[in-house]
C-alpha positions in Angstrom: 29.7 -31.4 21.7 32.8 -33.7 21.0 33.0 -34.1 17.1 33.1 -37.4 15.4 36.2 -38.0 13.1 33.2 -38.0 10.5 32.2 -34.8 11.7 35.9 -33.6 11.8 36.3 -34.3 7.9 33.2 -33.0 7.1 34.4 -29.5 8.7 37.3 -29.7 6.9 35.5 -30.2 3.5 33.3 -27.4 4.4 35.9 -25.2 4.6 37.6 -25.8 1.7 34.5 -25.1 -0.3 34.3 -21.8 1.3 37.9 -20.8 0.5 38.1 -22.1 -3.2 36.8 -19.6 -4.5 40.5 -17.9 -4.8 41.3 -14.4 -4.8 38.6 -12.3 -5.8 39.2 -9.5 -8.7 39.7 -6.0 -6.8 37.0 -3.8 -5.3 35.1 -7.5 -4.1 35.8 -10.0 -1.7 34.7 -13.4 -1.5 32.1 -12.7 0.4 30.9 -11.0 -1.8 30.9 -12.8 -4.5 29.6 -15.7 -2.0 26.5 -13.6 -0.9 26.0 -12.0 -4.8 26.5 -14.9 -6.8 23.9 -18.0 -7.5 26.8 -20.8 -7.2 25.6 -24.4 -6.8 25.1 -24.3 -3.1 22.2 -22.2 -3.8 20.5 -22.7 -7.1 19.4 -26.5 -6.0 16.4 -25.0 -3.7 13.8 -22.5 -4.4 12.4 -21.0 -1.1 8.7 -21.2 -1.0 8.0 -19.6 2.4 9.6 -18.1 5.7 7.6 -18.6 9.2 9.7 -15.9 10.7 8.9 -15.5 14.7 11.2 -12.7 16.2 11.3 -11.3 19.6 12.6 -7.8 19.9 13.9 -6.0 23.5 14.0 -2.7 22.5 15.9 -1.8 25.6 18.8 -4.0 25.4 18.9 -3.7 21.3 18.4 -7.4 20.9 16.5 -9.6 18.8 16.1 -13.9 18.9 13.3 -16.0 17.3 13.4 -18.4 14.5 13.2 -19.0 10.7 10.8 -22.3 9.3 11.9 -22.0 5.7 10.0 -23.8 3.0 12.0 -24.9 0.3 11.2 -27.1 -3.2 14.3 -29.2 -4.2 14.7 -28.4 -7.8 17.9 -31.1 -8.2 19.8 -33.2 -5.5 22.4 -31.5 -3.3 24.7 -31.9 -0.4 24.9 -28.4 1.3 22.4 -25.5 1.5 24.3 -21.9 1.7 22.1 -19.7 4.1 23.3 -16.1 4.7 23.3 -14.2 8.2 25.1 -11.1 9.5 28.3 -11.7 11.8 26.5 -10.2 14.7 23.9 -13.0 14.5 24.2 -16.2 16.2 22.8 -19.0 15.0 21.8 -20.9 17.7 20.8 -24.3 15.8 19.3 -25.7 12.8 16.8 -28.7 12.6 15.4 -30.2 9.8 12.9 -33.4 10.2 13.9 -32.6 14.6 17.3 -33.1 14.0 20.5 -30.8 14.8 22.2 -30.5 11.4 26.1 -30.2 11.3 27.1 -26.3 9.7 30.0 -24.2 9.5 29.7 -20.7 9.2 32.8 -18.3 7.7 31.5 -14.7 8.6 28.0 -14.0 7.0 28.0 -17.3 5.0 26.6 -20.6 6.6 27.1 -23.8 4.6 24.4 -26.8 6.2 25.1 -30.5 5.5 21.9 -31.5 4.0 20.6 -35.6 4.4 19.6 -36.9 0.8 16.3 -34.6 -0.8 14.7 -36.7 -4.1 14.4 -33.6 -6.8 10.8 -31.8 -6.6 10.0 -33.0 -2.8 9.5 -29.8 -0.3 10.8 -29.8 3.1 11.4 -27.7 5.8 14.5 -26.1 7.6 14.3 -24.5 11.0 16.7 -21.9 12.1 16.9 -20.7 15.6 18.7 -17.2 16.1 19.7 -14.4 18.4 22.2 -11.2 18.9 22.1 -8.1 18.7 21.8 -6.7 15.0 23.3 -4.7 12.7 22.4 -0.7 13.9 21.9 1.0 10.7 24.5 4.4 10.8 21.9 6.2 8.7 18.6 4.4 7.7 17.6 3.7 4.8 20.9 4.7 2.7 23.2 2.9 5.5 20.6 0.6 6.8 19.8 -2.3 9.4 17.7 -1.6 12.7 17.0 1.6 14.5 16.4 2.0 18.0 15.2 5.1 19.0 13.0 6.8 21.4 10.1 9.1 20.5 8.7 12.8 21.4 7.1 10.7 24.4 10.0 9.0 25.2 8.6 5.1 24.3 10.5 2.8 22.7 10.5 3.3 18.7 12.1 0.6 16.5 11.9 0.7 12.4 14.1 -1.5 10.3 15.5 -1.0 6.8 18.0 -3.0 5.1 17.6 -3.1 0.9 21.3 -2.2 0.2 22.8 -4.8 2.9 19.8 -7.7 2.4 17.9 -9.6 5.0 20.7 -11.5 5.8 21.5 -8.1 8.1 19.4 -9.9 10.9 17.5 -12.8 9.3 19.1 -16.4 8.3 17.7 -16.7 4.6 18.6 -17.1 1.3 19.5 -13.5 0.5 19.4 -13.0 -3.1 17.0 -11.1 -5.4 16.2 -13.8 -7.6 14.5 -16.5 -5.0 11.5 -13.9 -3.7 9.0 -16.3 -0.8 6.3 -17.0 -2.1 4.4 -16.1 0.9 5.6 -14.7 4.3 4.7 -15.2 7.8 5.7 -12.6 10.5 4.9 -13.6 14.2 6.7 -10.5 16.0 6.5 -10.6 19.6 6.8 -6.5 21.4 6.8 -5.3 25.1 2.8 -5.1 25.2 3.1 -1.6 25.7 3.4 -1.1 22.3 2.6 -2.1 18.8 4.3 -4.5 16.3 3.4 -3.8 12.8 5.0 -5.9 9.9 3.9 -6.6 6.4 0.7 -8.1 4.7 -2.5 -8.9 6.7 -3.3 -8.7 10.6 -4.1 -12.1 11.2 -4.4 -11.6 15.1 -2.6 -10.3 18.2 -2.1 -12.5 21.4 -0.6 -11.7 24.5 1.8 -14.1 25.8 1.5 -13.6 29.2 5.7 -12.9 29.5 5.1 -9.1 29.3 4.7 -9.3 25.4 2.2 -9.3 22.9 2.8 -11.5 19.6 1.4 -9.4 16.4 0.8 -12.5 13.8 1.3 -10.6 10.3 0.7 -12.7 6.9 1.8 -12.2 3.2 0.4 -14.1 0.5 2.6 -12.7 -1.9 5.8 -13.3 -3.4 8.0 -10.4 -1.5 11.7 -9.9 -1.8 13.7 -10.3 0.9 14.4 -7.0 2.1 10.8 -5.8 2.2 10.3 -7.9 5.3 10.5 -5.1 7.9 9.6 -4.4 11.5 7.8 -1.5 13.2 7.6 -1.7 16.9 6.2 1.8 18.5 3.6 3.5 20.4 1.3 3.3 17.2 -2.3 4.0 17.0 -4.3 3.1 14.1 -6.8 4.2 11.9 -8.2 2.8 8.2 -10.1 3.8 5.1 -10.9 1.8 1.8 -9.9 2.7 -1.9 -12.5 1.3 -4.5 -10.5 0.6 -8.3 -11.7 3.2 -10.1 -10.3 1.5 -13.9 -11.0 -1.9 -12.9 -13.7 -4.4 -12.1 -12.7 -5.7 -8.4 -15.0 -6.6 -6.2 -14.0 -5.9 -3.2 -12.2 -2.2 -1.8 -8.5 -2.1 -1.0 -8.4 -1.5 2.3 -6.2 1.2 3.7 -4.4 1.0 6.8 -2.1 3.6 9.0 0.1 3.1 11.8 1.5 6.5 13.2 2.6 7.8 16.8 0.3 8.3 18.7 0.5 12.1 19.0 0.5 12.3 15.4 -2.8 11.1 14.8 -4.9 13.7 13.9 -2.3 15.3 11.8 -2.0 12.1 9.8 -6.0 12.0 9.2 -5.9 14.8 7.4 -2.2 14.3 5.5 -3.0 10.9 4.3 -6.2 11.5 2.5 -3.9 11.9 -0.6 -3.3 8.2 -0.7 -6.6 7.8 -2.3 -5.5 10.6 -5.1 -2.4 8.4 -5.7 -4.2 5.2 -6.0 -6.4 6.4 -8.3 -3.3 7.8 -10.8 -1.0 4.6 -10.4 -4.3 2.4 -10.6 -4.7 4.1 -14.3 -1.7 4.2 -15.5 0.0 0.7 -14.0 -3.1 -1.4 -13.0 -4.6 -2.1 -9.8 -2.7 -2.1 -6.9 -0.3 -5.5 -7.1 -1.0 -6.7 -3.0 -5.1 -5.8 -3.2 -5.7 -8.8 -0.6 -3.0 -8.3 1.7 -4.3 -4.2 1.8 -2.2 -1.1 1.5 -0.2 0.4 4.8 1.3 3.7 5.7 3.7 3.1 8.9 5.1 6.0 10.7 9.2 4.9 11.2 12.1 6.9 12.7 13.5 7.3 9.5 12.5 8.7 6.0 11.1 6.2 4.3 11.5 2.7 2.5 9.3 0.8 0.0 8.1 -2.4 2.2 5.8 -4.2 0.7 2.2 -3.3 1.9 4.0 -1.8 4.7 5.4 1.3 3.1 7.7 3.3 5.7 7.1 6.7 6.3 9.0 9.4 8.0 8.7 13.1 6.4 7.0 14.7 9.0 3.7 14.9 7.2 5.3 17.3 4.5 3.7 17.8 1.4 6.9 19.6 -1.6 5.8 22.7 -3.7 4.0 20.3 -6.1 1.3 19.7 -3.3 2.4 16.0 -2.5 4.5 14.0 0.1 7.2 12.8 -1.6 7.8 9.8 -0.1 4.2 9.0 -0.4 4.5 9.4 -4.2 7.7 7.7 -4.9 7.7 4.8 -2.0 4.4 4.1 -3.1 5.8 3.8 -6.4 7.7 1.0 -5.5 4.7 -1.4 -5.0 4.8 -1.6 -8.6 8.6 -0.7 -9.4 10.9 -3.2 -7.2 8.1 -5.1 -5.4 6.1 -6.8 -7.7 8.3 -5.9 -10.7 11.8 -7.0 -8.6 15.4 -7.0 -10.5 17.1 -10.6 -10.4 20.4 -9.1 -9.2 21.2 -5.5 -7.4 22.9 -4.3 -10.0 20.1 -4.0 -11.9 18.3 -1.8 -9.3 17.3 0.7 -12.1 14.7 -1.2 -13.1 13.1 -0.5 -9.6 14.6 2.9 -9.2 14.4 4.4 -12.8 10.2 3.6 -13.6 9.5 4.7 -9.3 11.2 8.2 -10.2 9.3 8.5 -13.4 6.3 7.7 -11.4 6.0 11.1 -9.8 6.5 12.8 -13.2 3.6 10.8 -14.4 1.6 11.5 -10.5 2.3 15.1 -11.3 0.8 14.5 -15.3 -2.1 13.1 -14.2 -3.0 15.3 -11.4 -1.9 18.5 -13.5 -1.4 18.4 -16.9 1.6 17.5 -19.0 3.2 21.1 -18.6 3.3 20.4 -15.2 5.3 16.9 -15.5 7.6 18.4 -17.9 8.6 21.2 -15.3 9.0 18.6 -12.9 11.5 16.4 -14.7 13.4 19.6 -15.1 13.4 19.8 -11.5 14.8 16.3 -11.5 17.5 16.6 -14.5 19.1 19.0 -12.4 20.4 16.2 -10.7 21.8 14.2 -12.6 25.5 13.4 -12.7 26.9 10.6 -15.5 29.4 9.3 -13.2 29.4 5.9 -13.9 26.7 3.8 -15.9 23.2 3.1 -14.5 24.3 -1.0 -14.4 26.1 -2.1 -11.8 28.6 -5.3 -11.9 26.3 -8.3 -11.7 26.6 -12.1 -10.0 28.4 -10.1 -7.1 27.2 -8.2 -3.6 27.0 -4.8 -5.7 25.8 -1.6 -3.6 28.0 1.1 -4.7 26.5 3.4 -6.9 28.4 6.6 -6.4 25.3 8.8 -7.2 21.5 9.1 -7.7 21.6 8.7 -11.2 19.5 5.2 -11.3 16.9 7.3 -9.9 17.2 10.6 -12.2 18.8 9.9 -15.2 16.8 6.7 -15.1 13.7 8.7 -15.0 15.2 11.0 -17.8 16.1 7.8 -19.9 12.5 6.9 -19.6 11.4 10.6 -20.7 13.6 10.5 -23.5 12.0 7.0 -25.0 9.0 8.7 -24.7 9.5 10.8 -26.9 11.5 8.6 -29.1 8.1 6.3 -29.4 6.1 9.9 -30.3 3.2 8.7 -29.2 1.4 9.0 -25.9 -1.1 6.4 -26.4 1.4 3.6 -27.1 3.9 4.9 -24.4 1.3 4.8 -21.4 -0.4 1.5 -22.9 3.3 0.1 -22.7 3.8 0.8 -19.4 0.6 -0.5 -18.2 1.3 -3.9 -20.2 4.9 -4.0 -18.6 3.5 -3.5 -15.0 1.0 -6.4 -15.8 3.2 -8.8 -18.0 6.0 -9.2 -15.1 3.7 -8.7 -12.0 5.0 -10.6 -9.3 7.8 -12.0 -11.1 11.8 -11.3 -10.9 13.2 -9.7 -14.6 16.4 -9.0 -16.4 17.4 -5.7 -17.8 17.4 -8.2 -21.2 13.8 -9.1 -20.6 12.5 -5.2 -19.9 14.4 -4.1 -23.0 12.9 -6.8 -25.3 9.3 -6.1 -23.7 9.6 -3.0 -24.9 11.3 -3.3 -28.3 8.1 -6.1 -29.2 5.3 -3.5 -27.7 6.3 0.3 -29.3 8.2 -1.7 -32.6 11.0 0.7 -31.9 14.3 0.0 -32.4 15.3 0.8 -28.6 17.9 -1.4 -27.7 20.8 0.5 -28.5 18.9 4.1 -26.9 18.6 1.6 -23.4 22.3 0.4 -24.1 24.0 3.7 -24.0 22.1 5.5 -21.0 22.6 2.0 -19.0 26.4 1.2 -19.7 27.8 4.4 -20.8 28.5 7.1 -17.9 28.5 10.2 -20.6 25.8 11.6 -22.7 25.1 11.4 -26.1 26.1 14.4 -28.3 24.4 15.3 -31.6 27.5 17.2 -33.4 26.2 19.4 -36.4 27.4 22.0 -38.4 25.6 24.8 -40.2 26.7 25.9 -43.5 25.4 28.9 -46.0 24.5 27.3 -49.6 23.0 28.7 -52.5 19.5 29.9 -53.1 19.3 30.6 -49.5 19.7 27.6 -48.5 21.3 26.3 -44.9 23.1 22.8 -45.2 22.5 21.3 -42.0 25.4 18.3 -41.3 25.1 16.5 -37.9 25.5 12.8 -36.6 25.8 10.9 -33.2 29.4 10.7 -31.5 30.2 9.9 -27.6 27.8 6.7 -28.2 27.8 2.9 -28.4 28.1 1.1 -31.8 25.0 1.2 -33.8 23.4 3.7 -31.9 20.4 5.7 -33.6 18.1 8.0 -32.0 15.6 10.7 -33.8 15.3 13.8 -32.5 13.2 16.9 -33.4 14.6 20.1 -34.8 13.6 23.3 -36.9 14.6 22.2 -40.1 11.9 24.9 -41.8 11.2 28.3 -40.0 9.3 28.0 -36.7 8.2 23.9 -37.4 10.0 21.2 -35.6 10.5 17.8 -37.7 12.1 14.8 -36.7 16.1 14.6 -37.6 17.0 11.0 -38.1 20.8 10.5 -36.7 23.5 8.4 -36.8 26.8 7.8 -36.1 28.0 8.6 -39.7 27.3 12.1 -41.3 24.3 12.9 -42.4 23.4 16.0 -44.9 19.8 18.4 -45.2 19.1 21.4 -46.3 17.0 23.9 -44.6 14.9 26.1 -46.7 14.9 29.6 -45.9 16.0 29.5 -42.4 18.3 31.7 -40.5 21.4 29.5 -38.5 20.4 31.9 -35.6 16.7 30.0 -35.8 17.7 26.2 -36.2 17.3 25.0 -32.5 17.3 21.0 -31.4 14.6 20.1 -28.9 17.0 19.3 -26.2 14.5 20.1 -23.8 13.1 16.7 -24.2 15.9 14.7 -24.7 18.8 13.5 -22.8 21.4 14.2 -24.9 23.8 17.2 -25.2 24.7 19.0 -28.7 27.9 20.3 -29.9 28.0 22.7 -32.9 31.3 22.7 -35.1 32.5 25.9 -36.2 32.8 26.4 -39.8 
């Protein structure tokens, strides 16, 4: 196409918007910032749907298909920023069946947009194809796998949640603007089975040597939950009746696994129903009831997708007597798919309640012993590298270690027992799961949630373990007095300003009372006690202590 001198200006302008953003600060480039940041080009639309149809060749790696996205304009604007891996082509966009004019500068696509009156909805129609992103090692280093299984058919899984959607789908790839509803037409060699998220609506064969699968959400999902599952898949079901809550109708249960897996997964997956039950008590019914629950066998470990959780561990239950990625992907449901973080650098809130999770599957399948024993397990892992929060309004994803996940869960354990009370602790978390279901939350908004509903004084507790990479440490000193007496001296250092956290002790022989420190000195004396016998119930905490010498 010859371009208009209109056309030729409006290129140029296009450009210049992409490259004034300037010279990013170190460690980010623009594109970064241009994929992790709302700037104007994105904040005027609020996607209300995608009607994604993809076509995958397994055999030649390759995907094409289209995007219908449903957008609301919430205020007037001139250009729409879409975002799409540089290994994607975008073919052409239409809106109202006409080309629009874009530019594209490596994964960002700015559209000229023809005038939108605020609060009208529209459509934009994206036509794509290429081969995509091949993820190195799925899920940590994600993007699509093309494998082959024991059988030798064609076996395809995709998982993206560090990288986006944007790894192989033209959307608006940013945690904040979740679809409110999601349609997945995905067209496989007929051979085999395409499984995606939400509903089977219907499969139809196109006559080309391909079978559409038509998949529907009706729930808000984040972007990269949308997944695909192409194998030689055979299916079974079951149903899962609430157990703590009047619904009317069961949750149905639904597993896709290779074929010469079946009978093995019959028997594995039975424990879904135990977890249900557990998660059901403690954070409500399961969030997608109507779109059902799904277990799908992928080439890889395993990945949260909504209703379509991915699962690879080779039907392997840990010396607790569960399948770990069960447990914990399962998790997610609640943690990071209906409760989803607005920016990645707040992927604690998903990762930090999903790893706590299994301390409270093991508590309410054992017994609180139990639990305890199995956050041991997980404290052994933690690191304090670098603070749970990562830099926000930018394409954050490097978080040097697992501590989101395990001194997350430990975080959690210690406010626990900072709120010393069982009852309101597991009544709070079943009002958090229900207060923000399906909705997109701060760090701000979980910390004030949970200040308001225990009446503790928390914010500074959730302020050091998020920011701070090091521990706090409860310094004391133990000195002989008269009467035989102990003076007991001890306060917080190595913390944020303000910060206050109780902690038990032995402050009488064999009785553990609450101590009540700060960061200034504070002075008791212990009654008849022995220095060798004055012990701080670290166990429980997540803190480390430091005794002065004399």
């Amino acid at each position: 196409m010859i371009l208009s001198k209109r056309n030729l200006l409006f290129l140029f302008y296009l450009v210049n918007c992409l490259n004034s953003f300037g010279h990013p600060p170190r460690g980010f480039d623009k594109y970064d910032y241009l994929h992790g940041k709302l700037n104007n080009n994105r904040t005027w639309f609020d996607v209300t749907m995608y009607d994604i149809t993809l076509k995958v060749t397994p055999d030649k790696k390759h995907i094409q298909g289209h995007n219908n996205i449903s957008y609301k304009v919430l205020k007037p604007a001139n250009l729409m920023q879409l975002d799409i891996h540089g290994l994607i082509k975008i073919d052409s966009i239409l809106y109202d069946h006409k080309h629009l004019n874009f530019i594209r500068d490596s994964s960002i696509i700015l559209i000229k947009m023809p005038h939108q009156r605020k609060n009208s909805n529209h459509q934009l129609l994206v036509y794509f194809s290429g081969n995509p992103l091949i993820a190195k090692k799925a899920p940590w280093d994600g993007g699509f796998v093309f494998t082959k299984d024991s059988s030798g058919n064609d076996w395809v899984g995709l998982a993206c949640q560090g990288l986006g959607a944007s790894t192989w789908l033209p959307c608006k790839d940013h945690l904040s603007d979740e679809a409110d509803s999601v349609n997945i037409n995905l067209q496989v060699p007929s051979r085999l089975i395409g499984v995606s998220n939400g509903k089977l609506i219907d499969s139809v064969n196109l006559n080309n040597g391909y079978t559409e699968f038509r998949w529907q959400v009706r729930y808000p999902i984040n972007n990269y939950n949308i997944t695909v599952n192409i194998g030689n898949y055979k299916h079974f079901s079951d149903e899962y009746a609430a157990k703590y809550n009047n619904i009317n109708k069961p949750l149905s249960l639904d597993y896709y696994v290779l074929d010469y897996n079946l009978s093995k997964a019959q028997k594995h997956f039975e424990q879904v129903k135990t977890m249900m039950a557990c998660y059901e008590k403690y954070f409500g019914p399961y969030p997608f009831w109507n779109d059902g629950y799904k277990l799908v066998e992928t080439p890889y470990w395993g990945m949260e997708h909504q209703s379509a959780v991915s699962y690879g561990n080779d039907y392997s239950n840990t010396r607790w007597d569960f399948d770990f990625i069960i447990i914990h992907e399962s998790a997610h449901e609640w943690f990071g798919n209906s409760i989803t973080s607005s920016d990645p650098a707040e992927l604690w809130l998903h990762e930090s309640f999903t790893t706590h999770a299994e301390a409270v599957f093991v508590e309410c399948n054992m017994d609180k012993d139990a639990a305890h024993k199995y956050l041991k397990m997980q404290k052994r892992n933690i690191e304090n590298k670098q603070p749970l929060l990562g830099k926000s309004n930018v394409y954050f994803h490097d978080f040097e270690d697992n501590d989101i996940y395990y001194k997350g869960s430990w975080m959690l354990y210690t406010i626990r027992h900072v709120i010393d009370n069982d009852t309101i602790w597991f009544n709070s978390l079943l009002d958090y799961c229900n207060t923000f279901k399906y909705t997109n939350i701060s760090t701000k908004q979980c910390i004030d949630f949970w200040i308001n509903r225990t009446g503790k004084n928390l914010a500074p507790i959730f302020e050091q373990y998020l920011t701070q990479a090091n521990l706090p440490i409860l310094e004391y000193s133990l000195t002989p007095g008269e009467n035989e007496m102990l003076e007991l001296k001890y306060r917080w250092v190595n913390v944020v300003k303000g910060f206050e956290m109780p902690v038990e002790a032995t402050i009488s022989k064999n009785d553990y009372q609450p101590l009540a420190p700060t960061t200034k000195w504070r002075v008791v004396d212990l009654n008849f006690l022995d220095p060798k016998e004055f012990k701080i119930k670290t166990e429980y905490y997540l803190i480390e202590t430091r005794q002065l010498k004399n």
